[in-house]
C-alpha positions in Angstrom: 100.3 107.9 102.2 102.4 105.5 104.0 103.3 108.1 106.6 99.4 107.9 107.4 99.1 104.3 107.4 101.8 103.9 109.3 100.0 105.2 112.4 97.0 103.2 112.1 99.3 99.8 111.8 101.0 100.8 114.8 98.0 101.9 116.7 96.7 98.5 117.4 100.1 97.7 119.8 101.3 101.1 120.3 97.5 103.5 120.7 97.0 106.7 119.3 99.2 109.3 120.6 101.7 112.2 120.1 104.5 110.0 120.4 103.6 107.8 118.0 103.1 110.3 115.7 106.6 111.8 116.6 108.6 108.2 116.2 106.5 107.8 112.6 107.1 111.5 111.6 110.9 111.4 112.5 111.4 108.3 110.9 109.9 109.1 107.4 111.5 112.1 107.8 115.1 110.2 108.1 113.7 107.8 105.3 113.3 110.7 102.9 116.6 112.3 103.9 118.6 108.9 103.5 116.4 108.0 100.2 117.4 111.3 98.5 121.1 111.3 99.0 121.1 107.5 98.2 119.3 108.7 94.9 121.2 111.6 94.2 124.0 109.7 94.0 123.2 106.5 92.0 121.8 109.0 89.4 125.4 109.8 89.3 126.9 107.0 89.1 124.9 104.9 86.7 122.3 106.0 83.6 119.6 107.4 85.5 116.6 106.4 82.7 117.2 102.8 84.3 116.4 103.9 88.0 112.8 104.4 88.3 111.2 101.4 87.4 113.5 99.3 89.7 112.9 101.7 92.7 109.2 102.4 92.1 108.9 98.0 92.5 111.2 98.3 95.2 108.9 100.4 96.9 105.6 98.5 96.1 107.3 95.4 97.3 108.6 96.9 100.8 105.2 99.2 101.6 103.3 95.8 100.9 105.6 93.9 103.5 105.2 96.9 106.4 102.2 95.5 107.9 103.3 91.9 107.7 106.6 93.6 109.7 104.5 95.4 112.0 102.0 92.4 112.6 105.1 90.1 113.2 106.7 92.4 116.1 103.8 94.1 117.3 102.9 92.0 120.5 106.2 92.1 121.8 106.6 96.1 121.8 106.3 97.9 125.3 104.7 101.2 124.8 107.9 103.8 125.2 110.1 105.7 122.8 112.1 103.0 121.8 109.5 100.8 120.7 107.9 103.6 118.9 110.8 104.4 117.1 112.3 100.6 116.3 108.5 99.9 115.0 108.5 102.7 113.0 111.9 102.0 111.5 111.1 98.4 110.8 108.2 99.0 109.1 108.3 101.9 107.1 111.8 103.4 106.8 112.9 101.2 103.8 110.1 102.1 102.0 110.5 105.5 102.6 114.0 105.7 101.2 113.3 104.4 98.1 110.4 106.0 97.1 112.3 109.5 98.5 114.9 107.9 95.6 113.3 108.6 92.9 113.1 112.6 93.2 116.6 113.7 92.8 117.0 110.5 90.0 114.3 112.1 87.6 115.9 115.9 88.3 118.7 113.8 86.8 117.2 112.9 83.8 115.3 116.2 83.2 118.8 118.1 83.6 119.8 118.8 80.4 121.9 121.8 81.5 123.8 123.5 84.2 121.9 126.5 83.2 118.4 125.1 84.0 118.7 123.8 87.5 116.8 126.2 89.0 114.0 125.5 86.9 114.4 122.1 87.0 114.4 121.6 90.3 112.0 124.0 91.4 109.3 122.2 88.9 110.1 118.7 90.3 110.2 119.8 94.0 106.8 121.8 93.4 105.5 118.5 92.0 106.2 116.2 94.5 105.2 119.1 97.1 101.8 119.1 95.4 101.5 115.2 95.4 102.4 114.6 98.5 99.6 117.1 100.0 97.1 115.0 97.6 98.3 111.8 99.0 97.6 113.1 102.5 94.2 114.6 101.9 93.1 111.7 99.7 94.5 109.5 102.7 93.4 111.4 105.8 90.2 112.8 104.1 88.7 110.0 101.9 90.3 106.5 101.8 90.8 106.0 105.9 87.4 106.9 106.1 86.0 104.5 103.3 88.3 101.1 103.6 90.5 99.3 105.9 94.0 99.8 106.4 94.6 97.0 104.5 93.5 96.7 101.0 94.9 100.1 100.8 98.1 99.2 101.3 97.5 96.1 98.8 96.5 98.8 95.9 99.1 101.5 97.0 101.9 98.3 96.4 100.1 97.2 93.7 100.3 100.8 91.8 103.4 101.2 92.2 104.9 97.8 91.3 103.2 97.8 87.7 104.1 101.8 87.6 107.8 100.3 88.4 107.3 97.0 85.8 105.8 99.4 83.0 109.2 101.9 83.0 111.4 99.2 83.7 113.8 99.5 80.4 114.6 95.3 81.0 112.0 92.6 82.1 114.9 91.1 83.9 114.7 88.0 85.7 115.1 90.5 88.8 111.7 92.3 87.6 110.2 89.0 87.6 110.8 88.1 91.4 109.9 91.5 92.1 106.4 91.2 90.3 106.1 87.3 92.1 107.2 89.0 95.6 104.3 91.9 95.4 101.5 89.6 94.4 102.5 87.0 97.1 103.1 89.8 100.0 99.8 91.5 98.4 97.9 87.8 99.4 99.1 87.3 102.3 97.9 90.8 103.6 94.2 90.0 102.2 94.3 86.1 103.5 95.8 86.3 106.8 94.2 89.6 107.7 95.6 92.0 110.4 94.3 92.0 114.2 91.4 94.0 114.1 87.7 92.6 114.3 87.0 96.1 113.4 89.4 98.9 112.2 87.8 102.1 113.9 88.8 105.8 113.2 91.1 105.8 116.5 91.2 101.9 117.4 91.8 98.0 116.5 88.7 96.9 118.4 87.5 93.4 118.8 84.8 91.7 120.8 85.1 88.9 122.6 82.6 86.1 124.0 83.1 85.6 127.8 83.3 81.6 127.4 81.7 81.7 130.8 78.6 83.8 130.5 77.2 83.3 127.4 76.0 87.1 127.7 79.1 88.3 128.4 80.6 90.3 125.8 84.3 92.1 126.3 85.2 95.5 124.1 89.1 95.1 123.6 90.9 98.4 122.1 94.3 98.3 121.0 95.1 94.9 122.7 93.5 95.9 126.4 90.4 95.1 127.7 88.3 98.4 127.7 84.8 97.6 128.0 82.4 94.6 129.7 78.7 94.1 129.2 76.3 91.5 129.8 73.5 91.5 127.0 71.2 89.9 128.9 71.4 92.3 132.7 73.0 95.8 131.8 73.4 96.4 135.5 76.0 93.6 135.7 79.4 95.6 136.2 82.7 93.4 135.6 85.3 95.8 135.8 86.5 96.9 139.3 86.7 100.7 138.1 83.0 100.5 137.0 81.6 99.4 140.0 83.2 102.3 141.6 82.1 104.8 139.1 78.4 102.6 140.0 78.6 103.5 143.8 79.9 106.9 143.3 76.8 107.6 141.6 74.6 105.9 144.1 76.1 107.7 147.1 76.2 111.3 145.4 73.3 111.3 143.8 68.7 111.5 144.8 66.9 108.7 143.7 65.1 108.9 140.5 65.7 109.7 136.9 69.5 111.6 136.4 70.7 114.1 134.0 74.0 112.3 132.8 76.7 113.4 130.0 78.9 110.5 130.1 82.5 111.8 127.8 83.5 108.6 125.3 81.8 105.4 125.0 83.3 102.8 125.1 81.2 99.7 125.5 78.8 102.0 126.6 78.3 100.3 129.7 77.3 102.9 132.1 75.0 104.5 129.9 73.1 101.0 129.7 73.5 100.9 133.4 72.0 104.4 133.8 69.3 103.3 131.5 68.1 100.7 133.3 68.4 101.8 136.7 67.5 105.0 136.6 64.3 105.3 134.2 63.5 108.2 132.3 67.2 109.5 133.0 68.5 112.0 130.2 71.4 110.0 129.0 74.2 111.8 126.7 77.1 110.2 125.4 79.7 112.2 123.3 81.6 109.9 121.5 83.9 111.0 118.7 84.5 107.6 116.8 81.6 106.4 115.1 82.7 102.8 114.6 82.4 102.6 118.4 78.1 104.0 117.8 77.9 101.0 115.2 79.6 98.2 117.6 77.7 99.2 120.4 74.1 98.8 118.4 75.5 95.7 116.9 77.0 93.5 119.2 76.3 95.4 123.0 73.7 96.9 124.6 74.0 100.4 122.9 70.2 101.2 122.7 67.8 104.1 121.1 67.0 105.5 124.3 71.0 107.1 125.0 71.7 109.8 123.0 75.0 109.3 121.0 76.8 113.0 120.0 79.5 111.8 117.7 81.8 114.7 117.9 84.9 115.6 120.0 83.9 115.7 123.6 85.8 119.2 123.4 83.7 120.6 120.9 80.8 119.2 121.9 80.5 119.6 125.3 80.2 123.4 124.3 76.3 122.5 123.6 75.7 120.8 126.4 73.5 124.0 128.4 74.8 125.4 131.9 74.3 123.6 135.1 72.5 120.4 133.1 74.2 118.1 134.7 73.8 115.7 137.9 76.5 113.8 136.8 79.5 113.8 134.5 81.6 110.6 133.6 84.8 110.7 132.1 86.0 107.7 130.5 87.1 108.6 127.1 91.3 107.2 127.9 92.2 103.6 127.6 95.9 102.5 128.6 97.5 102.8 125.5 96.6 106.2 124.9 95.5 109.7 126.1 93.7 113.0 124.8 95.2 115.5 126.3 93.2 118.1 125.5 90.2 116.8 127.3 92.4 116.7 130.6 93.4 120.3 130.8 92.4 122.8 133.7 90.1 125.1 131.0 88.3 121.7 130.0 87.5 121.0 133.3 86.2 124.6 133.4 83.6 123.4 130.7 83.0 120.1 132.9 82.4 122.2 136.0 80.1 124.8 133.3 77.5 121.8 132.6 77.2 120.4 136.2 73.7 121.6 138.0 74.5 122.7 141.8 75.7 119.6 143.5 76.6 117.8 140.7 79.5 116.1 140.6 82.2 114.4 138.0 83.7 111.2 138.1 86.8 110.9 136.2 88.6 107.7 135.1 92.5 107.6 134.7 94.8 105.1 133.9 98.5 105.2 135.4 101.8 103.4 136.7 104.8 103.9 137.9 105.6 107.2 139.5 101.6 108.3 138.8 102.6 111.8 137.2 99.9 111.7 135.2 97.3 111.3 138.1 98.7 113.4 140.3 98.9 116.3 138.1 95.2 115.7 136.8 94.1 115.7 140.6 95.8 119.1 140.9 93.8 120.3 137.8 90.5 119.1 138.7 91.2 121.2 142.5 92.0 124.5 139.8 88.6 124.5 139.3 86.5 122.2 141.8 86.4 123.4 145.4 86.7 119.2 146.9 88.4 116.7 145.2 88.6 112.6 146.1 91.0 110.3 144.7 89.4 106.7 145.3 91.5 103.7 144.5 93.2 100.5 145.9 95.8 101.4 148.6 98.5 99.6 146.4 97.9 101.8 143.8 97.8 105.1 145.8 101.4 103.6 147.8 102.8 103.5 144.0 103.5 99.5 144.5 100.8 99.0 141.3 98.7 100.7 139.0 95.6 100.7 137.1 92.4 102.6 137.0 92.1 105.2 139.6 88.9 107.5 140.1 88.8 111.2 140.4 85.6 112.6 142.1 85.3 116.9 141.4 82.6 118.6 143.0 81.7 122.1 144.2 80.1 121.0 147.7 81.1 117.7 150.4 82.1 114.4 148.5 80.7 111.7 150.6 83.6 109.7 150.8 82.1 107.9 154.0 79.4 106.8 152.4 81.0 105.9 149.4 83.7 103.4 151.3 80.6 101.8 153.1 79.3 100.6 149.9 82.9 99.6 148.5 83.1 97.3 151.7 79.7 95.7 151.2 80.5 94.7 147.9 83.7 93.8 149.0 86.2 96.3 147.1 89.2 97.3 148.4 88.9 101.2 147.2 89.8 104.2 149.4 89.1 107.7 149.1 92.0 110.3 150.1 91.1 114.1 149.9 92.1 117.7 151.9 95.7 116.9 153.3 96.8 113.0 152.1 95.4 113.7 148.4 97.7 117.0 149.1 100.7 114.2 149.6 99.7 112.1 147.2 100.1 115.1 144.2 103.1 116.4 145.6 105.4 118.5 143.2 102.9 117.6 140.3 102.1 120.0 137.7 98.7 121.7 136.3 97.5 120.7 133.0 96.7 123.9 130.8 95.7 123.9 126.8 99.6 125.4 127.1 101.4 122.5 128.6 99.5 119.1 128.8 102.9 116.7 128.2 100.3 114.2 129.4 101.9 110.9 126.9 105.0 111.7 128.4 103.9 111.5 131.6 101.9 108.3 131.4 103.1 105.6 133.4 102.9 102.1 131.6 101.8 98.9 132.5 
């Protein structure tokens, strides 16, 4: 259970991605190694009937502190593998260990003989085997899905401190302060509350009041600004990425109503701009976290009229029918974090599937640094799309900066002339590079297959 929780504590700072999971998953892991030699041990060294009850409060009181930890260091972590690995550590290796304790002290107590090891241990390995795949499915399945991180972690410490207090053999003074320390760390987690607004399947999402448009509101995920829309004129566009994505669609595509599959949400602000300027457009949105669907009806301008799919755009995106599509929008990253699987060259395959001749996709990517990641989704998308244009600010494309840059796919002429005439009048300072300089730009990059699609390794970070 911790294990679980672990990633959705660290998720607001540190996103949802594989190496997350791979610091929390090699930390427990070194948790329950440490914790069972420590226990193993002390079961030898002392009378064992007096270990559980200690180590089982022990545990409540340290899983109850985790999120205070993780709150407490969380907005000074930089998103790399040492980060990932200190956070997990602070958190949730103590606890770890001494819940992982109290296996090898009750084979302790259970060995009556030499000759009955076997047994013994097999029954007590078996057991904990068997409740540790209940505490995942229980987790994973039911509880994430029906409370916030939070008062789950206030019950789990809660259960196991009076589990501890009940086999404790003494009610020491020790016991005591123990019992004091869980209920205080246990009220403090409900009263001071973590950093989400909302605690979504995949996010910490807040939205904020722009203090100088009373419309205004701004979709933050994980501690960066994803989304901006005005309540009052969806075809307001704040973000410099989304006015791009706006006059890419102008230049490429007829006037009049649009067949558009937008892949992730967000705030859901091109769909509301395709709504409105565009009437009687078909508007799709496939959009695999549900609390997104909810914030966007309650507090943006998600409206009856765009049709939410709330699956994975991977799987759903196979029931979107052939050549559909004027327009495709990818948007479903954010800075802190990446699915990989909707960046490979056989995705793409399904994106270019679902465009009608002539249509076209926009993709949105986030990168720094050396721009691995962008260079080796460019190459993808020319795998399977015959022109590709990557439009952003010259001091992202020189590698001095980074940010959002757009990918344009298509199977005929991208009018990149056109498109730069509108940046200017609105005053952007995009440019689009294709054929030769977009051929410079990827260099030695590599294609991204369902095989080999490193892609959180290769994102650069602000």
């Amino acid at each position: 259970m911790i294990e679980i929780l672990a990633a959705r504590l660290l998720a607001p700072y540190l996103g949802v991605s594989l190496e997350v999971f791979t610091g929390i998953i090699g930390v427990i892991l070194a948790g329950i190694s440490f914790g069972a030699w420590l226990g193993g041990r002390s079961a030898d060294r002392t009378d064992p009937h007096r270990l559980p009850g200690p180590l089982l409060i022990a545990g409540g009181v340290t899983a109850l502190a985790s999120p205070l930890i993780i709150d407490a260091i969380g907005p000074t972590l930089r998103i790399n593998a040492l980060s990932i690995v200190f956070a997990a550590a602070a958190g949730f290796f103590i606890p770890a260990a001494i819940l992982s304790a109290v296996s090898p002290v009750i084979v302790k107590i259970q060995l009556a003989s030499l000759d009955e090891t076997g047994r013994v241990v097999g029954t007590y390995s078996a057991i904990g085997t068997a409740g540790a795949i209940l505490g995942t499915f229980a987790t994973g399945f039911v509880l994430i899905a029906a409370f916030p991180t939070r008062p789950i972690v206030v019950v789990l410490g809660a259960i196991l401190t009076s589990t501890g207090v009940a086999l404790s053999l003494t009610r020491s003074g020790w016991t005591v302060m123990s019992v004091a320390a869980a209920a205080v760390l246990g009220f403090a987690l409900i009263a001071v509350g973590g950093p989400c607004e909302y605690e979504t399947t995949y996010h910490c999402a807040i939205v904020e009041e722009d203090p100088a448009n009373q419309a205004g509101r701004t979709l933050v995920l994980d501690r960066l600004r994803n989304s901006y829309v005005d309540l009052e004129d969806p075809t307001y566009l704040e973000f410099r990425y989304i006015k791009l994505i706006a006059d890419i669609v102008e230049v490429e595509t007829a006037e009049g109503p649009l067949d558009v599959v937008s892949i992730g949400g967000g705030g859901f602000t091109m769909p509301g701009y395709i709504e409105h300027t565009r009437p009687e457009s078909t508007n799709i949105v496939l959009e695999i976290d549900s609390k997104l669907v909810e914030i966007g009806n309650e507090e943006l301008a998600l409206t009856d009229e765009i049709d939410v799919v709330l699956e994975d755009a991977r799987i759903s995106l196979r029931d979107v029918e052939d050549d559909q599509a004027d327009v495709v929008i990818g948007d479903a990253y954010s800075g802190a974090s990446v699915p990989w699987h909707l960046t490979t060259r056989e995705y793409m395959s399904e994106i270019e599937r679902v465009l009608s001749p002539g249509g076209t996709y926009i993709m949105n990517v986030i990168d720094y640094d050396d721009l691995e990641f962008v260079r080796a989704q460019a190459l993808t998308l020319r795998e399977v799309f015959s022109e590709v244009v990557l439009f952003a600010p010259d001091s992202y494309l020189d590698g001095e900066a980074g940010g959002n840059f757009i990918l344009v796919a298509a199977n005929d002429d991208v009018d990149v002339a056109g498109i730069e005439e509108r940046i200017d009048r609105r005053g952007g300072s995009e440019r689009g590079i294709g054929d030769t300089e977009l051929t410079q730009f990827i260099g030695d990059a590599q294609v991204l297959t369902d095989d080999f699609a490193p892609v959180d390794q290769m994102l650069g970070r602000p």
